[in-house]
N, C-alpha and C positions, 0 to 999 in steps of 0.2 A: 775423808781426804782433808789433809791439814791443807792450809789457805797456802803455803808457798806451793804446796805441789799442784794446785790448780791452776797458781796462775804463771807457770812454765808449761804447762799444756796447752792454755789458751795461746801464747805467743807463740808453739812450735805450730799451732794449725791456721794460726793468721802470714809465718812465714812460708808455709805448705802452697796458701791459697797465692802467694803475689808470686811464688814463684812459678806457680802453674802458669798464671795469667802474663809473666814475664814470657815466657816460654812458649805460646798461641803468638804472641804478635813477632818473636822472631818468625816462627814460621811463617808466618802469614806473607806474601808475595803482594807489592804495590801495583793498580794498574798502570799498563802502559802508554803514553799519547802516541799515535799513528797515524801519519797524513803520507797514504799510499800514494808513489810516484813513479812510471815504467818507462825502461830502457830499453834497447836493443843491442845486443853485441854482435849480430852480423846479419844481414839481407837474404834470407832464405829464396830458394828458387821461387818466385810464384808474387814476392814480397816485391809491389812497385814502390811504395813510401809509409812512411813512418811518422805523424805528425804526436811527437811524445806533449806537449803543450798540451793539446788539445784531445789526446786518445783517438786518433781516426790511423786508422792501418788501410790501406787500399792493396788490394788483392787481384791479381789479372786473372783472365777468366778460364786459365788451368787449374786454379787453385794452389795450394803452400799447405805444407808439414813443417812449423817448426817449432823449435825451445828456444827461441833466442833472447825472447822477453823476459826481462826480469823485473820484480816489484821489488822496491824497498822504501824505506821511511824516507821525506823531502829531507830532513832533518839528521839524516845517519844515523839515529838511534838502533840500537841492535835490534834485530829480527826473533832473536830466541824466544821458544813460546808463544811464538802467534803462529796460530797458520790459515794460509790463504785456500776460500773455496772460488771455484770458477761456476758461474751458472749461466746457461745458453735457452732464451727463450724455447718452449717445445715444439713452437710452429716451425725454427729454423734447425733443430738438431737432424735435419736432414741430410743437410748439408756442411756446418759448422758443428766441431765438435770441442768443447775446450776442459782442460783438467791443471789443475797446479801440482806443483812436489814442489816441496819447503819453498820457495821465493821464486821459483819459476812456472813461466806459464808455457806451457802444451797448446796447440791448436791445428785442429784438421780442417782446410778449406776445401770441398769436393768442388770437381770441375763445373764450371757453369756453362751449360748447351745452349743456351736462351738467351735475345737479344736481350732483353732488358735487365739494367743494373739492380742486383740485388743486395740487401743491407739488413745486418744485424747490430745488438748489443750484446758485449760478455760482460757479465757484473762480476766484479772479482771483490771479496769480503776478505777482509784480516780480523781474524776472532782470536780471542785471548779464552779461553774456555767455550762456555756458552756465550761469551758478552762481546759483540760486533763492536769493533773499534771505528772502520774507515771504510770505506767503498770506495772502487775504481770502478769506472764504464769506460769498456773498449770498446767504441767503433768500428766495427767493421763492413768496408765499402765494397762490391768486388765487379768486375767487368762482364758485361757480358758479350757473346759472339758478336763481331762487328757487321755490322750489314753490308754488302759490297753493293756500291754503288755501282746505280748502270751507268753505261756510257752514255754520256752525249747525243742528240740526234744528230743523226747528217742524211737528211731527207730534203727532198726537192719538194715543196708543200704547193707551190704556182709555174705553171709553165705557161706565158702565154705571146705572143706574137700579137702585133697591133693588126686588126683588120679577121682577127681569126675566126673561122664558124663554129671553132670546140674545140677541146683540148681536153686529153684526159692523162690522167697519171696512173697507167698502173705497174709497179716495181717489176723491175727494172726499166721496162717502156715507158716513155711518155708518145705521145701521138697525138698532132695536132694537125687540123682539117683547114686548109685553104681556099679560098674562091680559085672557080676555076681561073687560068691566065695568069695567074701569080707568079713572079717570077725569083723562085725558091732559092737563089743563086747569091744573095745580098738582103737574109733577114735578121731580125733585129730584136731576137725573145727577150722579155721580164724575165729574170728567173730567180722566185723566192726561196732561201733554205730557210730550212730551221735555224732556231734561232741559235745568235752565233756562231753556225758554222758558217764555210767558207766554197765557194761554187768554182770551179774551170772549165769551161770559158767564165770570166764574167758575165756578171746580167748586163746586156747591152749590148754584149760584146755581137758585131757583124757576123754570120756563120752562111755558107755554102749548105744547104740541106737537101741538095741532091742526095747525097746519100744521109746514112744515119750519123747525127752529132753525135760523138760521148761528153759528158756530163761531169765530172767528179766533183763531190759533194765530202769533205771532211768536216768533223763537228766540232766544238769549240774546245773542247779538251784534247782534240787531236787522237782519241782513240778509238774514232769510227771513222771507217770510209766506204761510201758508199757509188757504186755506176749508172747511171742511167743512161739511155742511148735512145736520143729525138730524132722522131721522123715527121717527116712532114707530108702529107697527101693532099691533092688538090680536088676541090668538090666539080662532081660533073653538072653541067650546065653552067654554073657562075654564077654569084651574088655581081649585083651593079647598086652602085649608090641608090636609095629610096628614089623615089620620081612621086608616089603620093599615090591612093587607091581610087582613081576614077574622079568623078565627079558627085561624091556622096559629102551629108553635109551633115549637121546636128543642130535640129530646131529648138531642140529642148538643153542646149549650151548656156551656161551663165556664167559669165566672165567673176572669175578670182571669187568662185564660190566655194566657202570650206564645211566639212563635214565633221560635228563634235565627238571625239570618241572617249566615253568615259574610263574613269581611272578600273585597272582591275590585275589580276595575274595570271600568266599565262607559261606554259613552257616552253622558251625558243629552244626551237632544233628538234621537236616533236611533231613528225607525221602524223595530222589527224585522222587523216584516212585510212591510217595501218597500211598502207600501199610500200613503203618502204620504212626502212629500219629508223629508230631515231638519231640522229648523230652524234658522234660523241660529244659525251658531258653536257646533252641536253640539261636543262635546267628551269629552276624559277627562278623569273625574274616579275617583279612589281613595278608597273608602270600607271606614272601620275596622269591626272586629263589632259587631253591637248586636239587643237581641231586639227586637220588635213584637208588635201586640194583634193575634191572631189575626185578632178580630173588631173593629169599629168599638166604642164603647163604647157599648153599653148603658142605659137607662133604670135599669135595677137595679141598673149600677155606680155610677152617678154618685149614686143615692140613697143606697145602701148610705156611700158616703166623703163627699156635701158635704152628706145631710141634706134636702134637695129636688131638686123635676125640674122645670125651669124649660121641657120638651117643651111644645108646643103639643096636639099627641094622645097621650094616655096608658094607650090600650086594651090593648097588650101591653108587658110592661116588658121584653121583648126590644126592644122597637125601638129604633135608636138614639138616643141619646139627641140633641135639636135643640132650636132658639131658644137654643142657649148663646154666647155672644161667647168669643173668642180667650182674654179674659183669664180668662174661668169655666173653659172649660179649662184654662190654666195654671197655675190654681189648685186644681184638679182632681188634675193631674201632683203638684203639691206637696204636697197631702195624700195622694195611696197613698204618696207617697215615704215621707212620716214614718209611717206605717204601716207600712211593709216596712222600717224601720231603714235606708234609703238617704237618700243627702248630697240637700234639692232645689235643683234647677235655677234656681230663677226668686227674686226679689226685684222686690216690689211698691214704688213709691212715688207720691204722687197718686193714691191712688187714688179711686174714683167709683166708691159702693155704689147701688142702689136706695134708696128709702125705707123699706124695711123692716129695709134692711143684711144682706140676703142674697143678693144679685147683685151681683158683679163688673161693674160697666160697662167700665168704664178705667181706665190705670193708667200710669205710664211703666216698664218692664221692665228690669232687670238681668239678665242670662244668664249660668249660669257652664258655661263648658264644661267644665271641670274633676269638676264634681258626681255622683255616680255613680247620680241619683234618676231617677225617668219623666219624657218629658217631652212635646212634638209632635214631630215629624220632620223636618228639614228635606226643599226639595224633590229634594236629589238622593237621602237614602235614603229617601223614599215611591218616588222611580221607579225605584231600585236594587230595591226590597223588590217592588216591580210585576213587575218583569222576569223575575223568580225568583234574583236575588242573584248570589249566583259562576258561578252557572250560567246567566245569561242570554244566552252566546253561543248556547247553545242550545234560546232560546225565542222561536221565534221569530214573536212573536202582536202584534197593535197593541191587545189589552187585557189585562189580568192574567189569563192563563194561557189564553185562548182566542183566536181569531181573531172569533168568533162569540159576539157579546156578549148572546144570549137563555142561552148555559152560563153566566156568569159574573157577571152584573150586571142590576141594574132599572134599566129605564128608563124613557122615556116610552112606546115600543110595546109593553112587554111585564108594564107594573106596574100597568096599569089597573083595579081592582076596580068594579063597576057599570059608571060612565060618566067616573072620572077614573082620572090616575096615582096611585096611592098608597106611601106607605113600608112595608118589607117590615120582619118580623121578621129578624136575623142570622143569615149562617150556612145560607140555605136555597138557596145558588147553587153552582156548582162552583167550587173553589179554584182559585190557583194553584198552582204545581210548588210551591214552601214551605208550603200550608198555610193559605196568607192567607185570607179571607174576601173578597169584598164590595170588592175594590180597585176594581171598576169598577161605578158607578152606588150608588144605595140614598139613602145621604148622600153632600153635597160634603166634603170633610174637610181642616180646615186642616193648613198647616203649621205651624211656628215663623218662616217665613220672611217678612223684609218687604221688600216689595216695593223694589227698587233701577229696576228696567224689566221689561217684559214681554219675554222675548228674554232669549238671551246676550248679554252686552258684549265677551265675547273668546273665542277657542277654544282659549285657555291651558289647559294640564292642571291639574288641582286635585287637593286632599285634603281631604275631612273639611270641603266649605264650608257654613258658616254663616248667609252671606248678610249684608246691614247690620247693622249694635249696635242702631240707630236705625229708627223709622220716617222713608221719604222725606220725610212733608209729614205736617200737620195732617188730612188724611182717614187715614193709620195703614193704608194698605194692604199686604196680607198676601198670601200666594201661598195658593192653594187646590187641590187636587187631587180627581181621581177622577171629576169628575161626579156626578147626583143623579137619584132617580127619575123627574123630569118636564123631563130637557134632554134633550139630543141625543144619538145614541149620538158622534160626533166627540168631545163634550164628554168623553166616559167613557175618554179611550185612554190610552194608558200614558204619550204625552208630551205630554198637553195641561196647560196649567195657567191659570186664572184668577183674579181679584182678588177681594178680599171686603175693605168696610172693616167693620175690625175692633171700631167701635164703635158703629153705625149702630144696632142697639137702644135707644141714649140717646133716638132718635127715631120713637117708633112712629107718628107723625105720616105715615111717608113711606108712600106708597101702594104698598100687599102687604104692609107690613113683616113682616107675621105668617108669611106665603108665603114672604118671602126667607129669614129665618130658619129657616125651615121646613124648607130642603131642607139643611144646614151642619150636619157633628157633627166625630167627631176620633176618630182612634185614637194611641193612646201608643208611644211608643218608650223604651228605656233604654241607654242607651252598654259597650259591654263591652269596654272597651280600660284 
């Protein structure tokens, strides 16, 4: 081969090669940039909102079928040659189902039966071949069954008449037990509802109960109503104000002696006897040290510190002392306090003396828990102190320290002198395992506590509870403990407790006033923490 025809061979197979290579990069296809962004062109049935910002779709709890969704580039760049997958977690493809065709999204939301909101992600891919450009994550929220709230209560939770022997509330009746003589024709019931509803007659209101009162009780959302219908019966033979039991005394008395009860935990509202059911939302509660009065206070204590004895019988100055309102005790508490050099508890303001300015009527209360002076007890350390304290797992009695409440307590079968019940001097019953006196029967004995409801409100564990700052309402009712020499033995057990307003002496008007007061004293407590 002569040298020119070599070298026209070499130049047609070097223009052979740049044209091939000309001709690969025509074809060759640039990638594309994609920053996936989704709209909606119309609300499908099922579809509550759309937040496109942020990818959350909320779904009500019929569920949605729709295509309304569309994906395309933030930037408008064409769409040709990509295509979008949809992918749905496998736990949730039970419910949620999602599929793309060219730039739209598909989604099946199945009805949701279940209270609680359930939530997914659909990851939505824009692929150019094999090679993932952009991801979308749709959120998806969706509702569940709403739970229908109940009504309101509109229940009658307290019925009580000043001076009364029992009361009991069972729906639609209530039935409360009078001394005999009473004159049913102008009486004057408490009557607590649940809370926030609303009672007719009002509480206070004056009623004829010759025959049966009706009651109506509406709740506070106005979508319950409820009837009850009060009667009143008179007890045969008569309760008569205390007069005192004989000529009995107590040699082994010591004035304003307290008993230590150490800290521990216990469950208020739980029969230890198993004798009856627990009450609701019995619970734990933890309670800090603190000492208690032996005995109930005394006629001699309360002279000895406030200077009079406001008792209705005053034949032995052991007895305990009664006819006192909530706030003569508290005031009470605060004079041994400054006595015994301790910080007191209470602060008076409003307050409402007698006419002579030596009775406490009323008052509005400041409490300091803080204060290290006597004071009332609330009612979970009276039932703590009842039980026998740290050691009540093993006491297991439904009155303070017996089973059998002629060891332990007076009452109406076992306090009779002549032909009534009467009040006993302190101190002549058998204790509980601490020490205590007289926890069941003699005097009713307040708490500090006011009444929030009759019952627990939850069976949350507590410490150290308090109870309201406030009284619930303008009757100022208070929780009461223990029972009284002329009620029931029931009345007397270690978890019963009852209401007492707290100011109802302003009105000696009310029929027994003297009697209701009659059976109400108090024993002290002081904080040791």
């Amino acid at each position: 081969m002569n040298l020119n025809k070599f070298y026209y061979l070499i130049v047609a197979l070097l223009c052979s090669i740049s044209f091939t290579a000309c001709s690969d990069d025509d074809d060759k296809q640039a990638v594309p940039h994609i920053e996936l962004v989704a709209s909606m062109s119309s609300f499908s049935e099922g579809i509550l909102s759309f937040d496109e910002e942020n990818g959350i779709l909320s779904v009500s709890k019929e569920g949605t079928l729709t295509s309304s969704i569309t994906l395309s580039d933030a930037a408008g760049a064409d769409m040709d040659g990509i295509t979008l997958k949809a992918t749905v977690p496998a736990a949730d493809k039970m419910w949620c189902l999602a599929n793309c065709s060219k730039n739209r999204l598909s989604l099946s939301v199945a009805k949701n039966n279940a209270e609680n909101v359930r939530q997914t992600t659909v990851e939505i891919s824009a692929l150019f071949g094999d090679q993932a450009l952009d991801t979308y994550m749709l959120i998806i929220t969706q509702k569940g069954v709403e739970k229908e709230e109940e009504p309101a209560a509109a229940d009658i939770t307290a019925f009580i008449i000043p001076g009364q022997i029992s009361s009991k509330i069972d729906y639609p009746v209530i039935t409360v037990t009078m001394p005999a003589g009473t004159d049913v024709t102008a009486l004057k019931p408490v009557v607590v509802p649940s809370e926030g509803a609303t009672v007719t007659p009002a509480s206070g209101t004056v009623q004829d109960f010759t025959d049966a009162v009706q009651y109506t009780v509406v709740s506070s959302d106005q979508k319950n109503v409820k009837t009850y219908m009060a009667i009143v019966t008179l007890q045969s033979g008569g309760v008569n104000p205390p007069s005192g039991g004989g000529d009995e005394d107590n040699p082994n008395y010591t004035t304003f002696e307290m008993v230590t009860v150490g800290a521990g935990s216990f469950i208020i509202g739980r029969d230890l006897s198993g004798t009856y059911a627990d009450k609701e939302n019995a619970h734990k509660v933890n309670i800090s040290a603190f000492e208690i009065g032996r005995y109930e206070v005394t006629q001699r204590e309360f002279q000895d510190v406030m200077g009079y004895n406001p008792s209705v019988n005053k034949k032995k100055d052991l007895l305990p002392v009664h006819t006192v309102t909530l706030y003569e005790a508290m005031l009470y508490c605060n004079k041994l306090s400054e006595r015994k050099g301790y910080k007191p508890v209470y602060t008076f303001k409003n307050e409402l003396w007698d006419p002579t300015n030596t009775e406490l009527y009323e008052a509005d209360v400041i409490r300091d828990k803080t204060a290290n002076g006597y004071r009332l007890p609330t009612s979970a350390e009276w039932e703590y102190a009842a039980k026998g304290g740290p050691d009540n797992e093993n006491q297991p009695y439904y009155y303070a320290g017996s089973n059998d409440l002629d060891e332990v307590g007076w009452y109406r079968e076992n306090s009779i002198v002549g032909e009534e019940p009467e009040l006993h001097v302190v101190g002549l019953k058998k204790p509980n395992s601490l020490g205590i006196y007289d926890m069941a029967g003699n005097v009713e004995e307040y708490t500090g506590e006011w009444l929030l409801q009759l019952g627990y409100i939850s069976d949350a564990e507590e410490t150290d509870p308090w109870g309201p700052e406030k009284p619930r309402d303008e009757d100022r009712l208070v929780l009461s403990r223990g029972g009284c020499f002329s009620t029931y033995d029931t009345n007397c057990s270690n978890t019963n407790m009852r209401l007492l307003g707290a100011h109802i002496k302003t009105d000696m008007g009310y029929p027994g006033g003297d009697i209701w007061f009659g059976n109400i004293g108090f024993r002290v407590v002081r904080s040791l923490k």
